[in-house]
N, CA, C and O atoms as CSV, one atom per row, in Angstrom:
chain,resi,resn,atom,element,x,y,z
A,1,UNK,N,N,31.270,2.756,3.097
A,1,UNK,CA,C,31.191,2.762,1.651
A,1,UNK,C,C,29.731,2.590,1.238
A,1,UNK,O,O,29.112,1.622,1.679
A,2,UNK,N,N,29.015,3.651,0.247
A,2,UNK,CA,C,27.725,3.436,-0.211
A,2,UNK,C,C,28.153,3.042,-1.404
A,2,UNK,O,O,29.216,3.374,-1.928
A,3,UNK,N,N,27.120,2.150,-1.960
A,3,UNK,CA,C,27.115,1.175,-3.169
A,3,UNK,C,C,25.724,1.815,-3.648
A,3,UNK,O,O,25.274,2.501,-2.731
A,4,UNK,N,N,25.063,1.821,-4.544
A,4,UNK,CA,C,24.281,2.895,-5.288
A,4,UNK,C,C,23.601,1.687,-6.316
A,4,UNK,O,O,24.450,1.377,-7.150
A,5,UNK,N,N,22.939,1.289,-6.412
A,5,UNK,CA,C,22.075,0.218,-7.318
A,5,UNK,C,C,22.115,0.966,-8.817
A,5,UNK,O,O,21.789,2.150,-8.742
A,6,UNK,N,N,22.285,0.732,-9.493
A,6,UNK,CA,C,21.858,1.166,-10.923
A,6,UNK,C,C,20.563,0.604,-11.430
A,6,UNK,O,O,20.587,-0.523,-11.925
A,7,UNK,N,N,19.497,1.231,-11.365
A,7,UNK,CA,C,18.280,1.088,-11.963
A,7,UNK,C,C,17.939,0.807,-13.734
A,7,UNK,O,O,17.989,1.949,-14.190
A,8,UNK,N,N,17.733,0.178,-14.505
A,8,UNK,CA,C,17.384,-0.159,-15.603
A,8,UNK,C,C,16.096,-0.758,-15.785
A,8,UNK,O,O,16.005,-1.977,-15.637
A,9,UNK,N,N,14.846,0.083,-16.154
A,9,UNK,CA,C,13.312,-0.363,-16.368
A,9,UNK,C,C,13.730,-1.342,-17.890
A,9,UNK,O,O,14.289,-0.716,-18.791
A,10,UNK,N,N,13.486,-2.595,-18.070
A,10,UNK,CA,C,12.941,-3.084,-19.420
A,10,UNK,C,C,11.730,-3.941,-19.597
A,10,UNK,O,O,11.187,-4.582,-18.697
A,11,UNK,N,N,11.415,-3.896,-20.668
A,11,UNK,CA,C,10.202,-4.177,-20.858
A,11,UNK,C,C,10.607,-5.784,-22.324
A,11,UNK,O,O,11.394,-5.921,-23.261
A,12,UNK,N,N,9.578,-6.573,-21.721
A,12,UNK,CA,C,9.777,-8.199,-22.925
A,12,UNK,C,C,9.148,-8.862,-22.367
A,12,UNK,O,O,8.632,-8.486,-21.315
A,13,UNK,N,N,8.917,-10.357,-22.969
A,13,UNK,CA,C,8.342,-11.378,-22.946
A,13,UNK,C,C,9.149,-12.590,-22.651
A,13,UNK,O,O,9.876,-13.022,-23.545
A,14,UNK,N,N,9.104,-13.185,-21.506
A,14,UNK,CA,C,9.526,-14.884,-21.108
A,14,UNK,C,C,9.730,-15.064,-22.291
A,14,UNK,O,O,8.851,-14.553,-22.985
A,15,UNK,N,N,10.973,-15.872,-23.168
A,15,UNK,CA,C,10.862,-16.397,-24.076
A,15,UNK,C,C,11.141,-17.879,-24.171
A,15,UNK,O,O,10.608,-18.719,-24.895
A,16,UNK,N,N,12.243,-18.026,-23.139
A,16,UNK,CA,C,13.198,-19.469,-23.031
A,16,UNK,C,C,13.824,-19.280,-21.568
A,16,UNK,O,O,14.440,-18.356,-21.037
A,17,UNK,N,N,13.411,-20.539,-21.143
A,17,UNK,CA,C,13.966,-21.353,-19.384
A,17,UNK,C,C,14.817,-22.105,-19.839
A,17,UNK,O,O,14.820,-22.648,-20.944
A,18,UNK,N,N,15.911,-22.204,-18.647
A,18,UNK,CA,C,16.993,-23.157,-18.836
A,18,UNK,C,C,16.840,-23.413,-17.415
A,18,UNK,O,O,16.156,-22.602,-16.791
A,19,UNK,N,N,17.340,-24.371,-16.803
A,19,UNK,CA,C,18.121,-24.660,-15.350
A,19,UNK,C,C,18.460,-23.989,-14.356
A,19,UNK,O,O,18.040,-24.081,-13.202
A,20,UNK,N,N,19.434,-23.111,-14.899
A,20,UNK,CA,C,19.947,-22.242,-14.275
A,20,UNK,C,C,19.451,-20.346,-14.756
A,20,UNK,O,O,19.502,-19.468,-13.894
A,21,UNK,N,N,19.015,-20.044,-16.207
A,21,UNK,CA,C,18.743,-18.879,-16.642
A,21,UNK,C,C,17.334,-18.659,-17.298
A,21,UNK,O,O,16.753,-19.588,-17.858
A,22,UNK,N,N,16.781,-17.336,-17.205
A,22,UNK,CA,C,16.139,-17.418,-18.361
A,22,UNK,C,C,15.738,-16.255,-19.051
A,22,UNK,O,O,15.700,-15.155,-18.499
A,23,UNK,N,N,15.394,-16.470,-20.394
A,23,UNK,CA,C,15.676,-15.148,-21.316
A,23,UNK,C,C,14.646,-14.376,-21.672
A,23,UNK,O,O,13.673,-14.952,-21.186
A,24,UNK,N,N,14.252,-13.367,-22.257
A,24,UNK,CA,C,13.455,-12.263,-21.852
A,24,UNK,C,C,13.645,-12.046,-23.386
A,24,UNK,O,O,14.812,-12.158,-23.761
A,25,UNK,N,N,12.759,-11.769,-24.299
A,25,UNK,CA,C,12.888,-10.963,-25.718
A,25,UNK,C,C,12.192,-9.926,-25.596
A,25,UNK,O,O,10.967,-9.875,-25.480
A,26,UNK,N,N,13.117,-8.854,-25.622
A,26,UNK,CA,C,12.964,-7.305,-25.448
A,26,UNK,C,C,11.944,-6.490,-26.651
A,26,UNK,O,O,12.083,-6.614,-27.868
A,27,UNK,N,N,11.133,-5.828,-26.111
A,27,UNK,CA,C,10.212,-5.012,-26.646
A,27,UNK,C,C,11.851,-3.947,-27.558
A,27,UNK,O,O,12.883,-3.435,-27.125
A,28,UNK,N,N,11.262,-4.079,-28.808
A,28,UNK,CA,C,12.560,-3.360,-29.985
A,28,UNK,C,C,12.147,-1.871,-29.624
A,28,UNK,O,O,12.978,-1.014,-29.325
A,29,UNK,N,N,10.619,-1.627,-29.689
A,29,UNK,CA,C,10.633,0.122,-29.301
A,29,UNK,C,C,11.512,0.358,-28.573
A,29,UNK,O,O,12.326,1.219,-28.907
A,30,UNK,N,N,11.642,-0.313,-27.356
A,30,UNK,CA,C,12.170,0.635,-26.041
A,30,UNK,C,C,13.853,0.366,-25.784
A,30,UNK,O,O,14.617,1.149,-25.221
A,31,UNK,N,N,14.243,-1.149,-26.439
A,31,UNK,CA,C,15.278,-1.179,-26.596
A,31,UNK,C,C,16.301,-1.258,-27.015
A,31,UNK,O,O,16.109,-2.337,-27.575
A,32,UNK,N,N,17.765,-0.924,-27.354
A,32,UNK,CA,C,18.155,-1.414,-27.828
A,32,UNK,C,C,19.058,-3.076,-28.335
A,32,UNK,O,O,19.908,-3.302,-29.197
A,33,UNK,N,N,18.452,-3.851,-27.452
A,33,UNK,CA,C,19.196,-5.538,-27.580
A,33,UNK,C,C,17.902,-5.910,-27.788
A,33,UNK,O,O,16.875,-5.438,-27.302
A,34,UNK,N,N,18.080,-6.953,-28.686
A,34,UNK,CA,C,16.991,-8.123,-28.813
A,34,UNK,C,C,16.639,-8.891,-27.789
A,34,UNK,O,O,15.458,-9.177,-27.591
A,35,UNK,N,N,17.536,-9.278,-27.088
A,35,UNK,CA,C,17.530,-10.093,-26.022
A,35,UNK,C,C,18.075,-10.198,-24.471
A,35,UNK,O,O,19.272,-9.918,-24.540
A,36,UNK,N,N,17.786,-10.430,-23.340
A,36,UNK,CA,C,18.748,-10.558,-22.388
A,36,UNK,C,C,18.299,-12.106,-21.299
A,36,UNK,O,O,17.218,-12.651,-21.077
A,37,UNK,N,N,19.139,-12.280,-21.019
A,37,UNK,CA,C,19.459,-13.181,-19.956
A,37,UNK,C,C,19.399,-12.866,-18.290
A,37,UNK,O,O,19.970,-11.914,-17.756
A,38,UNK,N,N,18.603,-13.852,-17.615
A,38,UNK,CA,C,19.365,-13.856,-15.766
A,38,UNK,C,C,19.042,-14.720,-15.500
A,38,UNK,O,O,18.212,-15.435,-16.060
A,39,UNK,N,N,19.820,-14.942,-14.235
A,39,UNK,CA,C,20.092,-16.378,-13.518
A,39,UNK,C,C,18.771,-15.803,-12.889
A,39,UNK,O,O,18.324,-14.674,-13.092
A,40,UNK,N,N,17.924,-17.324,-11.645
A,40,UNK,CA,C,17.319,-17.296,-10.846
A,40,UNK,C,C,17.806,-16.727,-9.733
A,40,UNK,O,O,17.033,-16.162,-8.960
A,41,UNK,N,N,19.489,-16.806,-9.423
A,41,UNK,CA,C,20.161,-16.280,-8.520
A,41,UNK,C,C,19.644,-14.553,-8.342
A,41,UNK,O,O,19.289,-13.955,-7.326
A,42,UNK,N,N,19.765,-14.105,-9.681
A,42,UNK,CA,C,19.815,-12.841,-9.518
A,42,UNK,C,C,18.337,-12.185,-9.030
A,42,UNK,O,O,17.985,-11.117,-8.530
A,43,UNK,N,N,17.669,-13.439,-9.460
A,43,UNK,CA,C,15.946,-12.647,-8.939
A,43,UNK,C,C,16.258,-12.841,-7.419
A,43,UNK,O,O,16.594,-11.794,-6.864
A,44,UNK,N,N,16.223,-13.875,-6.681
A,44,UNK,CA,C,16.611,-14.362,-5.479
A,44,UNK,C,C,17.359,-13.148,-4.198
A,44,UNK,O,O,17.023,-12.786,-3.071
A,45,UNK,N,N,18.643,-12.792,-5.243
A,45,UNK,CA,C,19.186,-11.972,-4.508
A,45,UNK,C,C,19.195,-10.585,-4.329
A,45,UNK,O,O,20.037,-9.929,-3.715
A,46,UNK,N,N,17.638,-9.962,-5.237
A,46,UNK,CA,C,16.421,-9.085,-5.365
A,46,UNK,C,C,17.917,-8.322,-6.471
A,46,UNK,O,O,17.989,-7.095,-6.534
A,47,UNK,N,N,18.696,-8.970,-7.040
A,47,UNK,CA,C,19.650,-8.194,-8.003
A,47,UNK,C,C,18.496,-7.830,-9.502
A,47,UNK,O,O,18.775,-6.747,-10.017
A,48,UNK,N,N,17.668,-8.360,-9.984
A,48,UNK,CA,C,16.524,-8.036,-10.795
A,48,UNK,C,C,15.655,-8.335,-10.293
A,48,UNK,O,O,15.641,-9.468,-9.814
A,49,UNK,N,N,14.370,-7.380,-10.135
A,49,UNK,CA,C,13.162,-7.520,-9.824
A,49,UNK,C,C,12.502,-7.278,-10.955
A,49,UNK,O,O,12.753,-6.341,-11.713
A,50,UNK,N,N,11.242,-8.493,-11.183
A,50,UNK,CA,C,10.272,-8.959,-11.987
A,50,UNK,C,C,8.809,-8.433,-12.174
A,50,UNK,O,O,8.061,-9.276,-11.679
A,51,UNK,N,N,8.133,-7.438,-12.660
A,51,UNK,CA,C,6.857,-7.060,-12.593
A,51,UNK,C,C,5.957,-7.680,-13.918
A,51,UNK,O,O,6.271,-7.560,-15.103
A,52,UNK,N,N,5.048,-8.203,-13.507
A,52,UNK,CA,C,4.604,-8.288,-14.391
A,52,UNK,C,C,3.019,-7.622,-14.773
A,52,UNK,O,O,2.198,-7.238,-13.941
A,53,UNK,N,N,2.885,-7.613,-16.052
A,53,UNK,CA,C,1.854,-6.215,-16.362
A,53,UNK,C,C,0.787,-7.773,-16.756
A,53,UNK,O,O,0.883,-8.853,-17.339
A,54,UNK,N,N,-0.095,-7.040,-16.056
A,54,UNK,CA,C,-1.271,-8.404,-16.211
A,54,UNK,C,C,-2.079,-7.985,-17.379
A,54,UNK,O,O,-2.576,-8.886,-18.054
A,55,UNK,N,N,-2.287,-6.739,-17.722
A,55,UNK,CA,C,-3.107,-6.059,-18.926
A,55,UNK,C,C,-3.124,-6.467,-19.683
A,55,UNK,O,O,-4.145,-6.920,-20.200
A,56,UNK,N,N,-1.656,-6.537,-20.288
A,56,UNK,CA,C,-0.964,-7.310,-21.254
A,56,UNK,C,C,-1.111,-8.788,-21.259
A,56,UNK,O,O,-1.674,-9.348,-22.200
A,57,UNK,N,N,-0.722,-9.318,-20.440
A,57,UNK,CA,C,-0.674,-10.730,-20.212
A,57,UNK,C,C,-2.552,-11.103,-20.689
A,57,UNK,O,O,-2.821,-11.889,-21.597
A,58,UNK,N,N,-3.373,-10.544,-20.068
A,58,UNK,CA,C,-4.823,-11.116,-20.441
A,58,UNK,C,C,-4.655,-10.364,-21.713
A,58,UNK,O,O,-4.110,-11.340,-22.228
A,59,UNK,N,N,-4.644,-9.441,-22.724
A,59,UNK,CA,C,-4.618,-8.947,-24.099
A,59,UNK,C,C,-4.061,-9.922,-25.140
A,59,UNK,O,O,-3.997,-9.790,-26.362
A,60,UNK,N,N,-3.563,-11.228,-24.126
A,60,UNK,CA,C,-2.400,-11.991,-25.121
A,60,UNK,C,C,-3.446,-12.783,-25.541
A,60,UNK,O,O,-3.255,-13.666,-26.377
């Protein structure tokens, strides 16, 4: 059985850490939700991978 990853690029800003999650406020151009959520689990278990754009980050 092949299992097939579904790819989704989004683009946001760290907004809020919790314990267990943390939330991301989505660039409105590109998307449509204000917001999303993930566990640390899911970075961990390479289920979302994290890039971060340093360009931006020093522009801040």
């Amino acid at each position: 059985m092949v299992v097939e990853k579904k790819i989704v690029e989004r683009s946001g800003i760290l907004s809020e850490t919790y314990p267990s999650v943390f939330v991301v406020e989505l660039d409105q151009d590109e998307n449509n939700f204000e917001r999303v959520s993930y566990s640390y689990a899911d970075v961990l278990t390479d289920a979302v991978e994290i890039v971060f754009d340093v360009e931006k980050a020093i522009e801040a």
